[in-house]
N, C-alpha and C positions, 0 to 999 in steps of 0.2 A: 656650680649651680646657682648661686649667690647672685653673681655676674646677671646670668639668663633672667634671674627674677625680676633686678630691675631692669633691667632692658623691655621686657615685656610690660613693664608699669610703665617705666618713661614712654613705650611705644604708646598705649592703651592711653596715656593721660595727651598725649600729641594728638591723636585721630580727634576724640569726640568727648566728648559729655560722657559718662558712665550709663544716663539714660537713652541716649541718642544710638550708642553703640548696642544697646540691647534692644531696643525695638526696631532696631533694623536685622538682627540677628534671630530674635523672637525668643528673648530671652526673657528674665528677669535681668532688672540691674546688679543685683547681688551675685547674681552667674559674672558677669564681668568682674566682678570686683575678684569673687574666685580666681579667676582665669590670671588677674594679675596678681593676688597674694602665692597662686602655684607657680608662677612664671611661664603658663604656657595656652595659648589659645588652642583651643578646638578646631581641627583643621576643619570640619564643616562650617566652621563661624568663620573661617581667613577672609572668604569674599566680602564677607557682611563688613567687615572691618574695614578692607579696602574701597567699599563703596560709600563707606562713609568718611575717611581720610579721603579720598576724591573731591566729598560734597564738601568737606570743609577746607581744601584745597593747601593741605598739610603739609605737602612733601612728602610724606609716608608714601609710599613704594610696594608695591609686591616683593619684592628681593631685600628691602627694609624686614618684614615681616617675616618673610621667612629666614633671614640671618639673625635677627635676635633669637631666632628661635634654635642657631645652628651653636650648639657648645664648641667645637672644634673651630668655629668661626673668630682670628685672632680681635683683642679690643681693638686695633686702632681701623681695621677694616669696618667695622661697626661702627667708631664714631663716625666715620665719614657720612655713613647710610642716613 
């Protein structure tokens, strides 16, 4: 679970601004910050995240997001992502 939580930070800290990611989401930023100290996005926020890893032209991925999110998902398949 260790693993998942930073992956979900390292993702969250690659896409955006902690502010940018939340008003795109329509969150507070403190909701993001949550989301990375739990290790786990809101599947209702995954878009929000993705449109903003687009706008800032990250490399972050749909299949990035959703594999950090996959525990069974082995590390070296993840560093690639």
């Amino acid at each position: 679970m260790a693993i998942m939580k930073q992956r979900i930070k390292n993702l969250l800290a690659k896409v955006g601004s902690r502010e940018e990611v939340a008003i795109e989401c329509g969150v507070e930023p403190i909701a993001v910050y949550r989301w990375a100290q739990n290790g786990s996005i809101p599947s209702k926020h995954l878009a929000g995240v993705l449109r903003v890893a687009t706008r800032n032209n990250t490399g972050v991925t749909a299949s990035s997001i959703l594999e950090a999110h996959d525990p069974a998902q082995p590390e070296s398949s993840r560093e690639a992502s």
